[in-house]
C-alpha positions in Angstrom: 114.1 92.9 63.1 111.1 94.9 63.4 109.8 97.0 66.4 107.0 95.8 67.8 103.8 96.6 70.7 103.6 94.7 73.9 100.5 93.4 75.2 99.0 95.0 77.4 100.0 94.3 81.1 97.7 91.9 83.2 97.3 92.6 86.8 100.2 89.7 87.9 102.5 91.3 85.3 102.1 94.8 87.3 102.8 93.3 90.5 106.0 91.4 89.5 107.0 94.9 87.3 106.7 96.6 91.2 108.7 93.7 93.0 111.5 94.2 89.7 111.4 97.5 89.4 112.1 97.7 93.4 114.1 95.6 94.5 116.3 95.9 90.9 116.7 99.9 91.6 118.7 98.6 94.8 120.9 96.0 92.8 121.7 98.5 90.6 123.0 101.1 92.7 125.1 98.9 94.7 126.6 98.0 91.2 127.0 102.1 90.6 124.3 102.6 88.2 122.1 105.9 89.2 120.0 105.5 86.1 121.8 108.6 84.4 123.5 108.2 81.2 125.6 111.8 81.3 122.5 114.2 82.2 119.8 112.0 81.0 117.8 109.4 83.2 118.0 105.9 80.9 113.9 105.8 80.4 114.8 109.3 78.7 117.0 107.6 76.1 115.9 103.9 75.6 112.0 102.4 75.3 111.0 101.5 78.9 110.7 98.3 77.9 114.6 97.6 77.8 114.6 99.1 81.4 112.7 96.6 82.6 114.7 94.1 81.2 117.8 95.7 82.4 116.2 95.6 85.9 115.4 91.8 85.3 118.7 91.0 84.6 120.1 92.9 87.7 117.0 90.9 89.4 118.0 87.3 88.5 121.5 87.9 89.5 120.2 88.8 92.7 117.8 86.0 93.2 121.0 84.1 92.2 123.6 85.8 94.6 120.8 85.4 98.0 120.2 81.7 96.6 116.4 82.2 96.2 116.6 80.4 93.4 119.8 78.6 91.4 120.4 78.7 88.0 119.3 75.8 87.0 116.3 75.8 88.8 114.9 78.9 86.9 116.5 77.0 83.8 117.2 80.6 81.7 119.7 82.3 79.5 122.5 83.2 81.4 122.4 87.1 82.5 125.7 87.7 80.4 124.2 87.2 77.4 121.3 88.3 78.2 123.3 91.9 79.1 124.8 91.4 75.0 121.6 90.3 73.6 119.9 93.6 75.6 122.6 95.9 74.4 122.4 94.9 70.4 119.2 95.6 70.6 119.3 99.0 72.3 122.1 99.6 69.7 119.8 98.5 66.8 116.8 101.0 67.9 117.1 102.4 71.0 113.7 104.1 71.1 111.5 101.6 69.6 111.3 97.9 71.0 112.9 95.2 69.5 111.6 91.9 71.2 114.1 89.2 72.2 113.0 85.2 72.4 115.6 84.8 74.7 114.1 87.9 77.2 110.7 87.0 76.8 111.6 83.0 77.6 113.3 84.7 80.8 110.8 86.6 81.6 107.8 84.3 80.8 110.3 81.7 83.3 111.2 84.3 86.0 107.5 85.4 86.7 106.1 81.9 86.6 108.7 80.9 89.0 107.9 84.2 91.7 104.2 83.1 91.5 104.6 79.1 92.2 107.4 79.4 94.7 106.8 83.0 96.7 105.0 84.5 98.5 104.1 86.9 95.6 102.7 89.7 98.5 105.5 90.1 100.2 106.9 92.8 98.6 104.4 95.2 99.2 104.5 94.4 102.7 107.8 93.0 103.6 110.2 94.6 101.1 111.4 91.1 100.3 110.8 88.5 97.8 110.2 85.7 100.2 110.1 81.8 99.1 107.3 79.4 99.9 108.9 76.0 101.1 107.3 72.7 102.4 107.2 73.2 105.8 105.6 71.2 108.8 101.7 71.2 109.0 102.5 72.1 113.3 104.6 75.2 112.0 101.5 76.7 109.5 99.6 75.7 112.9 101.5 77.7 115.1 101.8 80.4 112.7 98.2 80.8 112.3 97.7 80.6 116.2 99.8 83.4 117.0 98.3 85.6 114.4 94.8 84.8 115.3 96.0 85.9 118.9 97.7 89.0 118.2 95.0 90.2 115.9 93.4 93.0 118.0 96.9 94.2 118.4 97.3 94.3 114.1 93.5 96.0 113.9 93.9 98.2 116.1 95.2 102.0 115.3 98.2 103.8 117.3 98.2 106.5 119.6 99.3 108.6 116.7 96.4 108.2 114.7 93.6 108.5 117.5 92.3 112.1 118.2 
């Protein structure tokens, strides 16, 4: 297989890459990885581009283990052979990109589901990737009501930031 470049990102790409790259760095400390291979961080050793997919992987099986989303409902390789398929290729040439149909069917399938069934802001403001469901029109009504009323109080700066 040869190396080859990615496109360049578009601006949906970047903000999924920051909700991955985020929420992934937790999943994959509470599994024990620090990103240090010995005494050298992993985007040191490997083309960022395999990060990334290492962080989609932890990603999915997150989504999986909070039931955001089941397997079969994102419809994708399962993450164990995506974790074998990730690690021949970092094998084969760990410093230049080797593209895998199975990773970029993933990730094509992963970012198409975030931006049909989330709320694709709410990591930037919530920390959280957060599902849009079918909910009641009286709900939405009653959301929208309270923040209309409270929205002096959301405008309005603390006592720490007047003079």
């Amino acid at each position: 297989m040869m190396p080859q470049q990615l496109p360049a990102p578009t601006a949906a790409d970047l903000d999924f890459k920051a909700a991955i790259e985020a929420d992934a760095e937790i999943q994959l400390k509470r599994l024990g990885f620090d990103d240090k291979i010995g005494r050298k961080r992993l985007h040191h050793l490997v083309h960022e581009a395999y990060e990334l997919e290492l962080m989609t992987i932890a990603q999915m099986t997150r989504w999986f283990e909070i039931g955001l989303v089941t397997p079969q409902e994102l419809n994708v390789w399962h993450p164990t052979a995506l974790m074998i398929d990730l690690r021949r290729r970092i094998a084969a040439s760990p410093k230049e990109y080797i593209r895998s149909p199975a990773m970029d069917y993933t990730l094509v399938r992963m970012m198409t589901w975030w931006q049909n069934h989330t709320v694709t802001s709410a990591w930037r403001s919530l920390k959280a990737h957060v599902r849009v469901t079918e909910t009641s029109s009286d709900l939405a009504d009653a959301l929208a009501d309270f923040l209309w009323n409270v929205r002096g109080i959301l405008d309005t700066p603390t006592d720490e930031a007047q003079p």
